[in-house]
N, C-alpha and C positions, 0 to 999 in steps of 0.2 A: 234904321232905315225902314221903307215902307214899301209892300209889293201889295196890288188890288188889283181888282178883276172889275171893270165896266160891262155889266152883263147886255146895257142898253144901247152901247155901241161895239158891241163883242170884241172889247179889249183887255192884253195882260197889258198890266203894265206893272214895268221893274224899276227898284232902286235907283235913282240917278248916281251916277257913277259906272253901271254897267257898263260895257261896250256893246253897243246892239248893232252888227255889218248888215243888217238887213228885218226890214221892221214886218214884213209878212209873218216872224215869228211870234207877236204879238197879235194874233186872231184868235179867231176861233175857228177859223176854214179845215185847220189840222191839225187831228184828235194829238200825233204828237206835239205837237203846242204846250200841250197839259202837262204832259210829262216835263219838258223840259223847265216851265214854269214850276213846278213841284221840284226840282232836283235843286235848283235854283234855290230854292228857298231852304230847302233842308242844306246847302252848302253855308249860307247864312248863318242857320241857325247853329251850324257845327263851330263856325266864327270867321270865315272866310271874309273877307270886304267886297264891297260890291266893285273899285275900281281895279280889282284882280280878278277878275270873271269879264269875259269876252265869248260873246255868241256868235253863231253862222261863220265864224273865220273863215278864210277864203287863203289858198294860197295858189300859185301859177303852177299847177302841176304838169311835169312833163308826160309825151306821151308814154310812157311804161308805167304811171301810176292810175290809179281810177280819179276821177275827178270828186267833187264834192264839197259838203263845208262841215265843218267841227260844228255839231252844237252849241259843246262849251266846252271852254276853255279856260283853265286855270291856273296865273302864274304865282309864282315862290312869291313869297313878303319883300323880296325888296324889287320884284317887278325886272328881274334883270333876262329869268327863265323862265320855260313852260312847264309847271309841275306837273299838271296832267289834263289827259284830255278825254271828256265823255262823248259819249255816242247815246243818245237817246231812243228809247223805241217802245210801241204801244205794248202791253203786258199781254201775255202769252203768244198765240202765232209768228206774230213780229219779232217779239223779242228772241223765239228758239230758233227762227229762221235765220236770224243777223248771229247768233251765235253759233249756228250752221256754218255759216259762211268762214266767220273769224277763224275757226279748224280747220276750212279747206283751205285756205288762200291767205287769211289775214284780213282780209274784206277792207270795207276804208280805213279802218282803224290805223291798222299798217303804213297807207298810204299817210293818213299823216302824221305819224311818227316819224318817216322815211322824211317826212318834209320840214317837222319839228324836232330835230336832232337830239335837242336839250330834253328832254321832257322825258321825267322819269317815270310815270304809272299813263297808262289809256286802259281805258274803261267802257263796258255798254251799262246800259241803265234802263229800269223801266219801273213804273209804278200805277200803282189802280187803286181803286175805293174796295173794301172789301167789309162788308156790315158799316160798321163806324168808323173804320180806321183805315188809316193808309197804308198798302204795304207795297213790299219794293223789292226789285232784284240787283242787283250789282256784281258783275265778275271782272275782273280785276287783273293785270296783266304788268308786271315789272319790267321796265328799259333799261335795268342798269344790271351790269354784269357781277356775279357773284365773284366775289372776292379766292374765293375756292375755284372756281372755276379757270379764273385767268393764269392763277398759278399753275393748273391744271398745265393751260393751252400754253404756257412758256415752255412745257416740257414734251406738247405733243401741238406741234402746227395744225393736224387736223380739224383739231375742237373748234368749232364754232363760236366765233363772239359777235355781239351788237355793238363793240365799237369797229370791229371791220367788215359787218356789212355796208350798201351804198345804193342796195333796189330794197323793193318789197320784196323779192324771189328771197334775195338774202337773209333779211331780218326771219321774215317766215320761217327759214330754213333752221337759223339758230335757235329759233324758239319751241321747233319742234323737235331739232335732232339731238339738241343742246340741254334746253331747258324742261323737253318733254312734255309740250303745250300747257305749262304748269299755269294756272289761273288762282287766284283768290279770294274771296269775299268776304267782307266787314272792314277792310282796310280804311276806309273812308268816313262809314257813316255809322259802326260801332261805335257802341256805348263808351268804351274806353279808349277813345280814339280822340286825337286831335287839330285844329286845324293847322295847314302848313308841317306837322309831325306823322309822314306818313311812313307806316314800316313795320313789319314783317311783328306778329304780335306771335306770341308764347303761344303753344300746344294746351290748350285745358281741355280737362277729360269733358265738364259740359258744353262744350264744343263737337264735338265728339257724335259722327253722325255712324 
């Protein structure tokens, strides 16, 4: 597939197959544009298909959630769920501001989680030129309950799970009181990582900050 940039009519344009809910994201009016078009592509490049990627999603949110639209969206290989879902934002300010946010509250992300039930990892993202090369930030966030933990909560009703929350207040709560606002990075776009195979990678000591 082919993504290009029309510098003379300030266009991205993406893949046929994408779902694009709303074409203002293919300008150049905002700088997050770039980002998103760049995340895009490195999902591509990891082996993603373009008719599993869905931008601006939009869904009816009630009033106890924040409104908004997904970036992107991406579902499982057979198109049935929502594997996961990124949040884009410009590199630095923005992006520690929007992860500001995700620790006090859950910020939209939550919200569409809460809305996308299925949907196992949500994500922020950000990337910039740096000399030659591209680089990028990703933190990482798990929706599905540890295996250890549910047996846990069979034996103690108090524990928190994300399959019996039903607000954002909730999920939030489980994530913080439960999971310990536990986040990840390279899940996605590591070197040893695959498309559609997403999941919790082995401790190496060159990992190791």
């Amino acid at each position: 597939c082919v993504m290009a940039v029309n510098c003379n009519k300030e266009e991205l344009i993406y893949p046929a197959g994408v779902i694009i809910n709303d074409r203002t994201i293919c300008n150049f009016n905002n700088s997050e544009n770039f980002v998103v078009f760049e995340c895009v592509h490195r999902l591509l490049e990891k082996g993603y298909r373009p008719e599993h990627i869905e931008l601006e999603k939009r869904w009816n949110l009630g009033h106890e959630s924040k409104s908004g639209k997904a970036d992107i969206c991406v579902y499982d290989i057979d198109r049935q769920n929502m594997l996961f879902i990124i949040e884009c934002k410009t590199y630095g300010k923005e992006y520690d501001k929007a992860l500001k946010i995700l620790k006090e509250d859950g910020g939209q992300l939550f919200s569409y989680w809460q809305q996308e039930r299925s949907t196992k990892w949500i994500s922020l993202y950000s990337s910039d030129w740096k000399y030659d090369d591209i680089i990028y930030k990703n933190d990482i966030i798990c929706c599905i309950d540890d295996a250890n933990i549910v047996k846990m909560e069979e034996k103690d009703k108090t524990v928190l799970l994300y399959k019996k929350a039903n607000t954002v207040p909730e999920y939030f709560e489980a994530w913080t009181e439960t999971y310990g606002q536990k986040m990840w990075q390279g899940l996605l776009f590591g070197e040893d990582t695959q498309a559609y195979q997403i999941g919790v990678r082995p401790l190496r000591k060159r990992d190791l900050k």
